[in-house]
Each structure stands twice: as structure tokens, then as C-alpha cells.
Phi, psi and omega in degrees: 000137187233117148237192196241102180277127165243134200240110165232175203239341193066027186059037198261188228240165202318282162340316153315312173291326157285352155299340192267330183289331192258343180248357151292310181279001148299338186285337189273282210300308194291358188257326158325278175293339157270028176037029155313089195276113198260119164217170197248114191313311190205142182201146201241102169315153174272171168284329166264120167013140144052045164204164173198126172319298176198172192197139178283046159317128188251144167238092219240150165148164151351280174293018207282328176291323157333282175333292186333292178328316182243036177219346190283128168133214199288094155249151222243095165289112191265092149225156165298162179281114197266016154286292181263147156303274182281012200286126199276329191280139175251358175258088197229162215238175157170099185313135172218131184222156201220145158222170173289174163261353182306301151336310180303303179331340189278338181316155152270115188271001159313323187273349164269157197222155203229153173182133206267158210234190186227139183261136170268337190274186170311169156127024162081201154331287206327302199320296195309311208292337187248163163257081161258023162258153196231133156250135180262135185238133171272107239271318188284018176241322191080008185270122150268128177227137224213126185227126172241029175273346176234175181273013177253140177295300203335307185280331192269008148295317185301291204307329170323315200286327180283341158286342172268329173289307175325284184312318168308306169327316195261353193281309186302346193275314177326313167295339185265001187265308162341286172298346166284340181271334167303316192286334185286295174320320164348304191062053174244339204252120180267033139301316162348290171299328198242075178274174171285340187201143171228109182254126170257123144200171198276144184265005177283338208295000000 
């Protein structure tokens, strides 16, 4: 069985994004320790160090629902802001949403266009000298994705391709995670009150 975590920050403010960043690796270690094969698909950096707007996990293996199961919904970070000093809120917030790979199949995969890239990555000469890295565009989204990890364009068209459907699965729950976090500045949203997991740690960690 294989799924998928979108992990977001709601466009929520630095703190929120190191949080999205500390509960992916918990979510990686803990897919460890159930012999979970965890990786991580897509992941959109923050403006600061050591933080990300939001990331894509994929999870395959036996427990993989386990996970799902104690981490989807509100999760509520309890720390001082190791950005402001003085800043009084302890309280950061940050949406997990799991879908299948079964959900990909609804995608039209007509509207993607492919196009072969020169690899940046390891392997040496070779890597440079061919183009196997492949980027994929989903033309009415404008969404791009771009996989140089192996040295065959073949292999490195599919995962383009799985990554871009990942990424599509998730963009929309992403615009609805976005507006829960404006409701949460609010105080509007009553998720708020009910998160699924609430972790006190210092978030500078």
C-alpha cells in the first residue's frame, strides 16, 4: 500500500513553517521504526533556514496507515518563537492531509508536456554529457516538476510523472489548508481547539 502526506504551514507565518519542517522528520523517523519506506516527494523551502512551507511524503509498507491514522489533521505546536523574542504567541499551527496513489488515476494526464533537461546531479561526466533529467508541466496549472535521480530519461520521466500528480492531489487541499490558517489568525476556526497531536518542544531544535 502506498500513500501520500501533505504536510503545510497554511501560508502561515516562519514559525508555523519550522514546524512543518520538525514534523516531517518526525513522520520519516517514525516510518523508520514501523519499516515504513518513507520519502519525501516534494518540499517547498521557506524564506528562513531550516523551515518549509509545505512537503509531500509518500509512505509505502504494511503500517503505513498507522502513521496516517495519528498524524492527519490540526497539528498544534506548542513553542516560544525562537524568530521574535519577545513575541507572546506559543501557539503554531500546521495541516496534514493523506490521499492514495489510487486519487492519482483521477488526474488527466493529457494536459502534461515533458521536456528533456542536461542532469546536475551525481554520476559524474556522464550525468552532464546526456539529458536525463526530465521535467514535467501540467500546462493548465502551470505546475512543474523536475527528477534527475536516476540515469535513465525513462525512469526519470515516471517519477516526474508521479510527482507532478502527487503535487496536483495536493495543490488543491493546499489552497484549503491556506484558508484555515487565515481562520485560525482569527480565532475562527474550530479545529483550532481539536488538534490531533499537540508537541511542546522548543522549535529552534
Amino acid at each position: 500500500m502506498k500513500l501520500y502526506l501533505q504536510i503545510t504551514s497554511g501560508r502561515g507565518p516562519a514559525e508555523c513553517c519550522r514546524a512543518v519542517a520538525l514534523v516531517l522528520a518526525k513522520i520519516v523517523a517514525q516510518a523508520a521504526k514501523l519499516g515504513v519506506t518513507a520519502e519525501v516527494v516534494e518540499r517547498e523551502t521557506g524564506e528562513i533556514n531550516r523551515t518549509l512551507l509545505s512537503a509531500i511524503v509518500s509512505l509505502e509498507g504494511v503500517r503505513c496507515e498507522q502513521i496516517v491514522e495519528e498524524w492527519e489533521g490540526v497539528i498544534q505546536w506548542v513553542s516560544p518563537s525562537p524568530y521574535r523574542i519577545y513575541h507572546k504567541r506559543k501557539n503554531w499551527f500546521v495541516g496534514i492531509k493523506s490521499f492514495s496513489s489510487k486519487e492519482l488515476d483521477n488526474i488527466d494526464t493529457r494536459y502534461i508536456t515533458y521536456q528533456t533537461l542536461r542532469s546536475s546531479g551525481p554520476g559524474g561526466q556522464h550525468v552532464n554529457k546526456t539529458e536525463s533529467a526530465v521535467r514535467a508541466t501540467h500546462a493548465p496549472s502551470g505546475i512543474s516538476v523536475t527528477a534527475s535521480d536516476q540515469r535513465s530519461q525513462l525512469q526519470n520521466k515516471k517519477l516526474a510523472t508521479e510527482r507532478l500528480l502527487v503535487k496536483l492531489s495536493a495543490w488543491n487541499e493546499g489552497q484549503l489548508l491556506q484558508e484555515s490558517q487565515t481562520k485560525w489568525n482569527n480565532h475562527n476556526n474550530l479545529q483550532r481547539g481539536n488538534p490531533v497531536k499537540v508537541i511542546e518542544e522548543p522549535l529552534g531544535n
